[in-house]
C-alpha positions as CSV (number, residue, x, y, z in Angstrom):
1,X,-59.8,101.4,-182.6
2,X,-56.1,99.9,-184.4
3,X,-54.4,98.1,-181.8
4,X,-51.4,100.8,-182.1
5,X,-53.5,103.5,-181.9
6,X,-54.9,102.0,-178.2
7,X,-51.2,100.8,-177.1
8,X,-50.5,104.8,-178.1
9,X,-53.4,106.0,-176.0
10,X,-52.8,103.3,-172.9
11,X,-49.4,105.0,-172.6
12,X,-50.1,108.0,-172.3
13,X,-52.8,107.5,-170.0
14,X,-50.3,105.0,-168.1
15,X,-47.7,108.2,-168.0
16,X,-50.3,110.6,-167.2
17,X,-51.0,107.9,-163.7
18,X,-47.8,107.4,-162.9
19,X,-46.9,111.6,-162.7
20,X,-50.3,112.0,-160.6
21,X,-49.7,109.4,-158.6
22,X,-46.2,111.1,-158.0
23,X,-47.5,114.3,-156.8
24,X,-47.2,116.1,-160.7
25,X,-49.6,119.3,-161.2
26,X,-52.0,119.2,-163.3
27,X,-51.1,121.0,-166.2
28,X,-47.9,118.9,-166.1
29,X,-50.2,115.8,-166.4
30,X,-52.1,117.3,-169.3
31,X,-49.2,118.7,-171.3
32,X,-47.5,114.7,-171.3
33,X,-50.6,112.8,-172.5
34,X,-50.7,115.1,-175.4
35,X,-47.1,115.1,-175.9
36,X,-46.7,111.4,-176.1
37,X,-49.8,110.8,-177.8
38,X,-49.2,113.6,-180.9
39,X,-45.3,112.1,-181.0
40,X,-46.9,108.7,-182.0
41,X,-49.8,110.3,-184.5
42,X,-53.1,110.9,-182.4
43,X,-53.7,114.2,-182.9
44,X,-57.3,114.6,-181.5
45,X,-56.6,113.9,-177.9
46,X,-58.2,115.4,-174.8
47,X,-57.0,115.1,-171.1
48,X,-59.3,116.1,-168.6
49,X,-57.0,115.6,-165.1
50,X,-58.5,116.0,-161.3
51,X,-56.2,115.2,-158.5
52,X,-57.3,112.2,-158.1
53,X,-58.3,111.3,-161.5
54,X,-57.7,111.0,-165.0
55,X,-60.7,111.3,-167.8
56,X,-58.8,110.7,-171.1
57,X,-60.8,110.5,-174.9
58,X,-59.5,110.7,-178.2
59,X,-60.4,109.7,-182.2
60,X,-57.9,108.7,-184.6
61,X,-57.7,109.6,-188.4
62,X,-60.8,106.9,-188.9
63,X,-63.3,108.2,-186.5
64,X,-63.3,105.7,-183.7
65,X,-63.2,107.2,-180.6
66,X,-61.3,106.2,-177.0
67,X,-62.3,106.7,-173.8
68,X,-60.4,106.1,-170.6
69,X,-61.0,106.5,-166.6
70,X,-59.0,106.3,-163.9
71,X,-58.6,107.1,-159.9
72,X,-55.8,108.2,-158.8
73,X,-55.8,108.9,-155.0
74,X,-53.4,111.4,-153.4
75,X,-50.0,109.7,-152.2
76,X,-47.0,111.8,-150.8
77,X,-44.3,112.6,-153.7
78,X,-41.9,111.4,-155.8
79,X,-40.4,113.7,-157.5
80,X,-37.6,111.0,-159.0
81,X,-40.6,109.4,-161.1
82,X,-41.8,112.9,-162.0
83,X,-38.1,113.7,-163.4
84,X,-37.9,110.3,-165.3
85,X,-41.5,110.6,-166.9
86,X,-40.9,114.3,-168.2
87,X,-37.6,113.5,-169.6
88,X,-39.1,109.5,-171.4
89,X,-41.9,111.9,-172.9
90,X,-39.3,114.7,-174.1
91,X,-36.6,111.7,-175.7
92,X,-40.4,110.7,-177.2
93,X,-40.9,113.9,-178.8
94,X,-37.4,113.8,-180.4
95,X,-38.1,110.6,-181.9
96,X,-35.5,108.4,-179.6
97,X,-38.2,106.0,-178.7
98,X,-40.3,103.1,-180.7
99,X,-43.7,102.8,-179.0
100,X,-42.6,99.5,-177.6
101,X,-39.6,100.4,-176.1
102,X,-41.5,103.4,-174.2
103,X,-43.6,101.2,-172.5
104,X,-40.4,99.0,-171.3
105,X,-39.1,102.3,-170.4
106,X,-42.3,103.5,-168.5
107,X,-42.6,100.5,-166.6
108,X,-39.1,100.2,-165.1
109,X,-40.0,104.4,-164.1
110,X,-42.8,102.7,-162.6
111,X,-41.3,100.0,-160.8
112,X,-38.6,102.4,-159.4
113,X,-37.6,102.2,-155.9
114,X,-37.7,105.0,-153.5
115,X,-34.7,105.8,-151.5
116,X,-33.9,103.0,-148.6
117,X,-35.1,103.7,-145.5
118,X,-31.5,104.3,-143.9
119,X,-31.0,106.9,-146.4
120,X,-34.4,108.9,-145.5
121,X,-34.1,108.3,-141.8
122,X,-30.7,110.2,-142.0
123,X,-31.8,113.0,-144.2
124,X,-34.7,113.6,-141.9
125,X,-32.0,113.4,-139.0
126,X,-29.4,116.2,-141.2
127,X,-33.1,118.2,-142.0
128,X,-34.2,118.4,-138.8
129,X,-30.7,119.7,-137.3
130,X,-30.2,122.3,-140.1
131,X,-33.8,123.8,-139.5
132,X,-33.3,124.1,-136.0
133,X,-30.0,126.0,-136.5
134,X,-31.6,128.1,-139.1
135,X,-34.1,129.1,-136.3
136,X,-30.8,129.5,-133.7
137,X,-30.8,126.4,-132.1
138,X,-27.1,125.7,-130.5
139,X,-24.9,122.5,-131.5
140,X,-27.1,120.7,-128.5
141,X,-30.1,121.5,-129.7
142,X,-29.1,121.0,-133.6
143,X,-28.0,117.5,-132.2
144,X,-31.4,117.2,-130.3
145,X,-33.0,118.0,-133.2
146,X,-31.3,115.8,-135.4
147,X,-31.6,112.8,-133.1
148,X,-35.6,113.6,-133.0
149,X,-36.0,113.5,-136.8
150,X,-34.1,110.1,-136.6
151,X,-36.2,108.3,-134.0
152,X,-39.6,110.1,-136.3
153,X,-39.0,108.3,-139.6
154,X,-37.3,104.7,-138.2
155,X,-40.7,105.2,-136.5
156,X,-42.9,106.3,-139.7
157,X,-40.6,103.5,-141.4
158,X,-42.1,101.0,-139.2
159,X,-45.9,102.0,-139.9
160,X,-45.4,102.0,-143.8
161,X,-44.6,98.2,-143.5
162,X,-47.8,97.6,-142.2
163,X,-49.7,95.8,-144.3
164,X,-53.0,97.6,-143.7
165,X,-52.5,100.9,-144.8
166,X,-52.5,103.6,-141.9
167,X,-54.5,107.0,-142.8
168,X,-52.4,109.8,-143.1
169,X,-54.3,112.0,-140.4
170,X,-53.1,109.4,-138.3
171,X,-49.8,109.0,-139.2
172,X,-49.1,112.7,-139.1
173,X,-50.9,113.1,-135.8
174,X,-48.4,110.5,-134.8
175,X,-45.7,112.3,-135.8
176,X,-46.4,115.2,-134.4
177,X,-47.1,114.0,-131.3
178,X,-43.3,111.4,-131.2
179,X,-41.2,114.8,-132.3
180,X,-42.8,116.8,-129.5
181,X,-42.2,113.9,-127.0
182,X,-39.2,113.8,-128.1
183,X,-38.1,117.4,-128.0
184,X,-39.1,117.0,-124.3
185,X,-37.5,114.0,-123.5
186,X,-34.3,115.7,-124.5
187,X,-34.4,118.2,-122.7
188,X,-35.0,117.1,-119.5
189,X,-32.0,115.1,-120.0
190,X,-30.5,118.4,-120.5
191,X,-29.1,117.6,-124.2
192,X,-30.4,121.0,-126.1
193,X,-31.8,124.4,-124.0
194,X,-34.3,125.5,-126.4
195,X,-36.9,122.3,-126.6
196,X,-39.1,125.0,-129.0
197,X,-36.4,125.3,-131.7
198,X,-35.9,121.5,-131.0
199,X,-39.5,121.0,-132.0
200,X,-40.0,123.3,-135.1
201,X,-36.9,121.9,-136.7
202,X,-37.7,117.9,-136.1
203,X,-41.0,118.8,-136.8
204,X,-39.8,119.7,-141.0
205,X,-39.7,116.7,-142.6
206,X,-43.3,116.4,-142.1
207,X,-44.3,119.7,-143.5
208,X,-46.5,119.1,-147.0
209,X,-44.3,121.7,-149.0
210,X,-44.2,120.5,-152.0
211,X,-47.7,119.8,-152.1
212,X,-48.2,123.6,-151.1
213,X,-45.9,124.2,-153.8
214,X,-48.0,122.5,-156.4
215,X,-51.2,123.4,-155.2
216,X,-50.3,127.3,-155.2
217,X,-48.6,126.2,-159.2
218,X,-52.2,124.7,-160.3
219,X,-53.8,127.7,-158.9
220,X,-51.6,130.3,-161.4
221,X,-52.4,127.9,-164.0
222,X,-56.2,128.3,-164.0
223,X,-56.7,124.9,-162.4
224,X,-58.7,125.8,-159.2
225,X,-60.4,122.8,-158.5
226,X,-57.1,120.8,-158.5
227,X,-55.0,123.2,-156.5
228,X,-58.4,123.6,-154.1
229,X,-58.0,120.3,-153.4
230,X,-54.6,120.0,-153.3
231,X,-54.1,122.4,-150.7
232,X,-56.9,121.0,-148.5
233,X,-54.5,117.9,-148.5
234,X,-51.9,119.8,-147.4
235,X,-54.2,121.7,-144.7
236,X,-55.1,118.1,-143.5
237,X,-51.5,117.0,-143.0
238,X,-51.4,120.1,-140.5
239,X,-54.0,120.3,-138.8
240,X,-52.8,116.2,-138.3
241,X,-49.8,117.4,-137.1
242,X,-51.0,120.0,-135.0
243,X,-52.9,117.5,-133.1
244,X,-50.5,115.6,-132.0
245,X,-47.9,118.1,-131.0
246,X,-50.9,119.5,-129.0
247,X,-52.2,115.9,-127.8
248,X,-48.4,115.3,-126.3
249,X,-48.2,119.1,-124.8
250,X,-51.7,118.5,-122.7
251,X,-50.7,114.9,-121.8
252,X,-47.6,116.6,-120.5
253,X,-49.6,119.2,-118.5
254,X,-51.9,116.5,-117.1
255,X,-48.8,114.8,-116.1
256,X,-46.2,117.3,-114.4
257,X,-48.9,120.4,-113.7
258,X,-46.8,122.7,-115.6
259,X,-45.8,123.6,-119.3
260,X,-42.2,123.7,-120.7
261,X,-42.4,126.2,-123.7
């Protein structure tokens, strides 16, 4: 196969990866390797896209064919790289973009950083406090609340820096069990009088919605093996979550002899 015609299909393949990778459905996936790989002249192209994979082929105007494999395993998302791919393939389509400057362009989308960890520790903090006054909390227990999704992520912070990756049962069971400890922590210092709503609302940010969202989105599309898996992913991030809320709330019986909620 031309040289152009593999940098073409690399790209697209490299595009399709890093929307995957970002938590993108499927049919999102599929519709941008045919986009950018028709915009630069290969019109026989054929995406077949798992969750955590990407079988690509294709055959330019000579015959020769191109095949491509590659595993993507399920990551948490980030919805800023999904925003920038679909816009670079769109600007592609209107003819804004040479075939080398796309791939400068798609590797700075890949190399882009997520937000600091300041920034999500606080929005986890202002999360958690507005879910728990959705559900009625009072300002003690909003401010309970918000305090608890603070301490969660500085401490979910701190396991991402690991340099051995931690399994996301794990970490979610982890969570689930520090938001719970500290919804009771808080109040038996008497800061918040409704430790339940203190719980439910720290206990957001951890919540898989968006990958719900996309597995429920792959389903109406006709994708069932995607969205199945998908929204096993998300089952496992609750049933992690679960366990640890239910770990702390036994320890806690164990301890004192008596329940709180």
């Amino acid at each position: 196969m031309k040289s152009y015609d593999k940098k073409v299909l690399d790209l697209s393949m490299e595009a399709g990866r890093i929307l995957l990778d970002a938590g993108a459905e499927i049919f999102r996936v599929e519709e941008t390797i045919e986009r950018i790989s028709r915009a630069f002249g290969i019109e026989k192209c054929s995406p077949f896209v798992m969750s955590t994979g990407i079988f690509l082929t294709a055959e330019n105007e000579e015959g020769e064919i191109y095949a491509s494999v590659k595993h993507i395993p399920i990551q948490g998302a980030k919805l800023y790289r999904v925003a920038a791919v679909n816009q670079l393939s769109r600007e592609i389509v209107e003819g804004k973009y040479t075939l080398e400057e796309a791939e400068e362009r798609l590797e700075i989308i890949k190399n882009m950083p997520g937000k600091r960890p300041l920034v999500r520790i606080l929005s986890a903090g202002l999360g958690s406090g507005s879910f728990c006054y959705l559900l009625g909390g009072k300002f003690t227990d909003m401010f309970a609340a918000f305090l608890s999704g603070v301490l969660l992520y500085a401490i979910l912070a701190l396991i991402d820096k690991r340099e051995k990756k931690t399994s996301k049962i794990v970490v979610n069971c982890i969570g689930g069990f520090c938001v719970s400890l500290f919804a009771v922590l808080f109040y038996r210092l008497g800061l918040g009088n409704a430790p339940g709503k203190i719980l439910v609302g720290s206990v957001m940010p951890l919540v898989p919605g968006v990958s719900l969202v996309n597995a429920v989105r792959d389903f109406a599309e006709g994708n069932y093996i995607g969205g199945g898996v998908r929204f096993l992913d998300a089952l496992m991030v609750a049933l992690g979550i679960s366990l640890g809320v239910g770990l702390m709330y036994i320890l806690y019986y164990r301890l004192t002899g008596g329940i709180i909620l």
